[in-house]
N, C-alpha and C positions, 0 to 999 in steps of 0.2 A: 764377718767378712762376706762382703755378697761375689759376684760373678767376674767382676770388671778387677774389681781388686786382686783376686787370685791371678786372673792374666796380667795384669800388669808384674807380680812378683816371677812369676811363670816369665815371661821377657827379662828382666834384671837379673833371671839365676841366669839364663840361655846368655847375653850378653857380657856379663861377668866371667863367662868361659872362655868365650872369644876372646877378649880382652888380654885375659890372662895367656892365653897360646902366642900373642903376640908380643908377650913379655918374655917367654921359654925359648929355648932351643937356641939354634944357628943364625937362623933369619930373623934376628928379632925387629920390631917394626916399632918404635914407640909411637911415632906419629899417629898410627892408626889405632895404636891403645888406645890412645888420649880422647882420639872422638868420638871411639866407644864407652871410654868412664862419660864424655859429655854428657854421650845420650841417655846414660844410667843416670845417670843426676837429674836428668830432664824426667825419664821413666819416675824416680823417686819424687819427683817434686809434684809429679801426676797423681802417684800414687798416695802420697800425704792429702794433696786434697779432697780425691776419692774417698779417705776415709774421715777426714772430717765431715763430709756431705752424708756418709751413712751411717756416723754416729750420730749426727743431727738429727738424719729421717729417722734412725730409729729412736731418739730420745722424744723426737716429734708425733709418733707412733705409740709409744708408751703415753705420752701424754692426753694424745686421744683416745687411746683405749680406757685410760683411768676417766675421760671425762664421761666418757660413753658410757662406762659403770655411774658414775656417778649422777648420771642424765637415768639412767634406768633405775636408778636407788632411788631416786627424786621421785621418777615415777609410779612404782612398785607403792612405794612409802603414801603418797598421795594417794593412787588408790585403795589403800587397806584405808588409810585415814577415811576417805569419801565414804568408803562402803563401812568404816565404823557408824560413820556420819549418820548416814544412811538409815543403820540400824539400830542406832542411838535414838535418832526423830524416830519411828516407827513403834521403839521400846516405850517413848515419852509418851507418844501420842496411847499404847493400849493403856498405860500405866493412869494418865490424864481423866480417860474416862473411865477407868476402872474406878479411880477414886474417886468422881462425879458421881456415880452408881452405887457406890456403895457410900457416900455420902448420902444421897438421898434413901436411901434402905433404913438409916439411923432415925428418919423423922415417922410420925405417926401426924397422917395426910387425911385432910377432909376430902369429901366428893365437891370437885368444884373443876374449875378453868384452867389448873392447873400455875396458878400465881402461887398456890398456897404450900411452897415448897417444893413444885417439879421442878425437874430438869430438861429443861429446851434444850432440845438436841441442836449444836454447835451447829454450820455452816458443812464444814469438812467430815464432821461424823453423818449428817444429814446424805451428802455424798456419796457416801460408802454405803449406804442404807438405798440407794439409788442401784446403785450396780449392784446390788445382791437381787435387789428387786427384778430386774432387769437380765439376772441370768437366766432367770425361769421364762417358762411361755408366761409371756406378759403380753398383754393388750392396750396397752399403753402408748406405745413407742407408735400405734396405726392409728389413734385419735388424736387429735389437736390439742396441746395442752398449752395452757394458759394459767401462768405463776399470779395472782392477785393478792391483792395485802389488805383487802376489804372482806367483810363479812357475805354481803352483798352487792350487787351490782345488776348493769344494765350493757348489752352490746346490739347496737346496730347494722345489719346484715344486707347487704342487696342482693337480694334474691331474683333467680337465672330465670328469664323469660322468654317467650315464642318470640321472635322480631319479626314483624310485618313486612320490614321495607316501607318506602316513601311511596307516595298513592302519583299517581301520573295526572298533573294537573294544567289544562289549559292555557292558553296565550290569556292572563289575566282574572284566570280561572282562580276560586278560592280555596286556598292550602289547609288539608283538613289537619286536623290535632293526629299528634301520632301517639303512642301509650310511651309512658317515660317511664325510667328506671323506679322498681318497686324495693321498697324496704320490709326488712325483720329483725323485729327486736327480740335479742335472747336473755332472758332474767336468770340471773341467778343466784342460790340461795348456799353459805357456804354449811354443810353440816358436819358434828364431829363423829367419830368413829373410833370404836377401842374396844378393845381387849384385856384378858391377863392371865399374866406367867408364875403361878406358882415356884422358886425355885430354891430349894434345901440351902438351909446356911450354910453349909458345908462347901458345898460346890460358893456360895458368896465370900469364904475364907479362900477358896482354890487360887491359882495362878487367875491373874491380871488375866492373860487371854482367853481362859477357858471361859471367865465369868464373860468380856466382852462379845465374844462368838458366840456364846449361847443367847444372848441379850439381841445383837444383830442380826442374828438369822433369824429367830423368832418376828421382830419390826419388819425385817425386809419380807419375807415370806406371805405374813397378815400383811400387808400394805399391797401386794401383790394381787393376792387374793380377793382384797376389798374392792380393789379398783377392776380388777377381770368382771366382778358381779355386777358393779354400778354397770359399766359398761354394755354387758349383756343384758341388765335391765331395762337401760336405755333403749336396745336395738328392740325389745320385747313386747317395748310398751306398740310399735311399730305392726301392724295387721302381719300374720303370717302368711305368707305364698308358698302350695305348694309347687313342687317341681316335678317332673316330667323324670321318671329312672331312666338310668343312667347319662350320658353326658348330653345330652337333647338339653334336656331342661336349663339346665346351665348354660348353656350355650345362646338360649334364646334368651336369657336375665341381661346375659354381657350384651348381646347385642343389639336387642330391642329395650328392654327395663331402664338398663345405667346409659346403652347410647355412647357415642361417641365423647359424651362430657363427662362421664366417669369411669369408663370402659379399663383404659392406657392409665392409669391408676389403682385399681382396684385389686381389693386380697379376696378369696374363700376361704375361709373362717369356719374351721368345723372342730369334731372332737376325734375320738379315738377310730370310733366306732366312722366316723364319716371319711378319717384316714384309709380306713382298711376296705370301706368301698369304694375310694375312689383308684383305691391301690389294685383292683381286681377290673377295673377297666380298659379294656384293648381296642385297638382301631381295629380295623377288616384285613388285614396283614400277622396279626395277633401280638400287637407290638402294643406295650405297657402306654398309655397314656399320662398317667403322672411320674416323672421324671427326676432326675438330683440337676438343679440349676448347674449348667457347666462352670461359671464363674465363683460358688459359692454350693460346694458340696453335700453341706449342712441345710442348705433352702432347699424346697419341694416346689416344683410347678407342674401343673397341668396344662397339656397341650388343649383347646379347645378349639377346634377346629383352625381356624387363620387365629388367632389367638392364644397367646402363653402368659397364666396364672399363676401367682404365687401363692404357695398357701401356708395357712399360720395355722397349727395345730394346737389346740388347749384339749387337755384331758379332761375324762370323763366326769371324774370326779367334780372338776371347778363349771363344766358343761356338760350336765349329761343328756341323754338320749332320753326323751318323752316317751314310753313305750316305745313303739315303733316307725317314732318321728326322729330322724337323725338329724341335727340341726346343721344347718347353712347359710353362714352370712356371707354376703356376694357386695364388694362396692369400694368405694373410697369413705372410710372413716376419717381422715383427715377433714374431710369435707360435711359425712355426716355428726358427727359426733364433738362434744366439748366438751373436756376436763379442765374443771377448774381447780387451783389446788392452791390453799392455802398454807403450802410450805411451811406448816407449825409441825411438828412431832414433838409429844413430850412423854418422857417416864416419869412414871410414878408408883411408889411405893409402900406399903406398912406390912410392918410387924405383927400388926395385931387385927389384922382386918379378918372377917369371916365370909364364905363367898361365899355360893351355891345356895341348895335345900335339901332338906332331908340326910339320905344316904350320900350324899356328890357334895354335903355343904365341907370347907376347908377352913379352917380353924388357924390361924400361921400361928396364930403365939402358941399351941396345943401344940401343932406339927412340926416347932421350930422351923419355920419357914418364912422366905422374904415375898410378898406377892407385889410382882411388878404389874402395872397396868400401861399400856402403850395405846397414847391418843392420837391421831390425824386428824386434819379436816380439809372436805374436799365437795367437790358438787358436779354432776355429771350428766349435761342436758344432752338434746337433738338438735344438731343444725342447722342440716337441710335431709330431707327425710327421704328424699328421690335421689341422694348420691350414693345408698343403699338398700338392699334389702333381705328382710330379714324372712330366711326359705327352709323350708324341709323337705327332707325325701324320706320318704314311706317306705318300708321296706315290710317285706312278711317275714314273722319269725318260721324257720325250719322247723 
C-alpha cells in the first residue's frame, strides 16, 4: 500500500462517520447521508484503481529487478567465460610450444640451417621474444630496422649535401650546371648468430611454463645482446672523437658536429659509468643538469645549454668503459645506423651432443641434459656516418 492509497482509506473512514451521524439521533438528514455514501463510493472506486496501478508498478518493478539480475547474471557469466577464454588461449598457447620444444628435444640434430628438424619460431611466439627483448636497455628501438626475406641485398641512399643555390646569370647569359642529388648504395650481407642452453631434463619434464620462460628469456635476452654489440660495433668501426670534460664538449658535438640536421633527433648513448658523470654535473646555480623527462619519469635528459637530450643507458657490462675512456654516442641512429633482420629464429636441440673442451666440455647424454641451441640472423651496417658520432671522455682515475 503506498501513500495515496492510505489517504484515500483515511477519507472513507472520516466520511463514513459523518454519514452515519446523519443517520443517528433527532435530526436525522438522510439526504445528506446519501451524498456522502456517493462520495465514498466515488473515494472507493478511486481507491480500487489506485491499487490496481500499484500492484502493476510493483509487479512492473519486480519484473525489472529480476531482469536486472538477470542482465547482470548475463554479464558476470560472460565475463568469467571471456576471462576463462582468456586463460584457456594463453594455457594452449604455453602448452603449444611447450610441446614444439620438447618435441624437438626428442630428435638427435646435425649442424646445419636448421631445416634438419628445428623449430622455426611461430609468428606470435616470435613476438613475445620481441618484447622480452625490448624490456632491457635495448639499442634497437634508436636504429632503423628493416625486416628483409633475402639473404642479401642492395639499398639506395641519397645522401645530404652543401646546396649552392642557382649562380646569377645574365640577360642571355649561360646557365651553368648545378651539382645534383648524390646517391649511396648500402649492401648488405645477412649473418647467422647462436648460442646454447644447456638445460636438465628434469626442468624439461617440469610444468609447460617453467620450461617455456626459461626457453624465452634465454632467446630474448641473447638476441638483445647480440644486437647491442653489432650495433656498438657498427658505431666503432667509426674514428673516435674525443670530448672536452664535462658538458662543453657535448655541447659543441650537438651544435656544430650533428648541426641542425641531426641535432632535434639525436640520443647520448653512454654506460654506467658515463651515467654517473653526467649525473654529478651542475650549471653555475648548482642545479643538477641531467634531469627525469617531466612527461616520462623513467627517461633521462640532459639539459645542454638551449638544448634537451635524451639519454639511453646500456650498462657496463654489454658497454664497457676503455680504461679511462667513458664511451659517448651523440646523434640520430635512425639515420646513422641499419639493422637488417632476417626474422628467422630457430631452436634446436640434442640429447647427445658434446660441447665445450676440456674441463667446461658438456656431455648431455653423460649429464642427462637437453642442449638447446638458439639461431638468428641479422646484419648491421652505417648509414650515414655524419648523423652521428662516436665520442669519449677521459676521465682520471682517483
Amino acid at each position: 500500500m503506498n501513500k495515496k492509497m492510505r489517504e484515500i482509506l483515511a477519507k472513507i473512514e472520516a466520511k463514513e462517520k459523518l454519514a452515519r451521524g446523519y443517520t443517528e439521533g433527532e435530526n436525522k438528514d438522510y439526504k445528506k447521508a446519501q451524498e456522502i455514501l456517493d462520495e465514498i463510493n466515488t473515494l472507493k472506486e478511486e481507491y480500487q484503481i489506485e491499487k490496481k496501478l500499484y500492484e502493476e508498478e510493483k509487479e512492473l518493478n519486480a519484473l525489472n529487478e529480476q531482469e536486472a539480475t538477470n542482465v547482470a547474471k548475463t554479464i558476470a557469466e560472460n565475463k568469467v567465460e571471456e576471462t576463462s577464454k582468456e586463460a584457456k588461449t594463453k594455457k594452449d598457447f604455453i602448452k603449444e610450444v611447450a610441446t614444439a620444444i620438447r618435441k624437438v628435444a626428442t630428435k638427435t640434430l646435425n649442424e646445419g640451417t636448421g631445416t634438419e628438424g628445428g623449430y622455426t619460431v611461430p609468428e606470435d611466439i616470435q613476438t613475445r621474444i620481441e618484447e622480452l627483448r625490448e624490456a632491457k636497455a635495448s639499442l634497437q628501438d634508436l636504429v632503423d630496422v628493416e625486416v628483409v626475406s633475402t639473404m642479401s641485398g642492395k639499398r639506395t641512399y641519397k645522401k645530404r649535401s652543401q646546396k649552392k643555390g642557382f649562380t646569377k646569370v645574365g640577360e642571355k647569359g649561360k646557365i651553368p650546371a648545378i651539382t645534383g642529388p648524390r646517391f649511396s648504395i648500402l649492401e648488405y650481407t645477412i649473418e647467422k648468430y647462436a648460442g646454447y642452453l644447456p638445460i636438465t631434463n628434469e626442468l624439461l619434464e617440469d610444468s609447460d611454463e617453467n620450461l617455456v620462460n626459461t626457453i624465452f628469456d634465454w632467446l630474448a635476452d641473447e638476441s638483445r645482446v647480440t644486437r647491442n654489440n653489432l650495433i656498438i660495433a657498427a658505431v666503432k668501426t667509426k674514428e673516435e672523437t674525443k670530448l672536452d670534460e664535462g658538458i662543453k664538449g657535448i655541447k659543441s658535438v650537438l651544435n656544430k658536429t650533428l648541426g641542425q640536421a641531426f641535432k632535434p633527433t639525436s640520443y647520448i648513448i653512454t654506460n654506467d659509468d658515463g651515467l654517473d658523470y653526467l649525473d654529478q654535473l651542475e650549471d653555475k646555480n648548482g642545479r643538477p643538469l641531467l634531469n627525469p623527462d617531466p612527461t616520462n619519469q623513467a627517461q633521462q635528459q640532459l639539459r645542454a645549454g638551449a638544448s634537451v637530450i635524451p639519454l639511453k643507458v646500456i650498462s657496463n657490462d654489454d658497454m664497457p668503459t676503455d680504461k679511462n675512456k667513458i664511451p659517448f654516442i651523440i646523434g640520430d641512429l635512425k639515420e646513422g645506423i641499419k639493422l637488417f633482420d632476417r626474422k628467422r629464429i630457430n631452436i634446436l636441440a640434442s640429447t647427445t651432443a658434446v660441447v665445450g673442451s676440456a674441463d667446461e666440455a658438456i656431455n648431455a647424454f653423460e649429464d642427462d641434459l637437453t642442449i638447446f641451441r638458439g639461431i638468428e640472423r641479422e646484419d648491421v651496417e652505417i648509414k650515414d656516418e655524419k648523423a652521428f658520432v662516436n665520442g669519449y671522455i677521459e676521465v682520471v682515475s682517483p
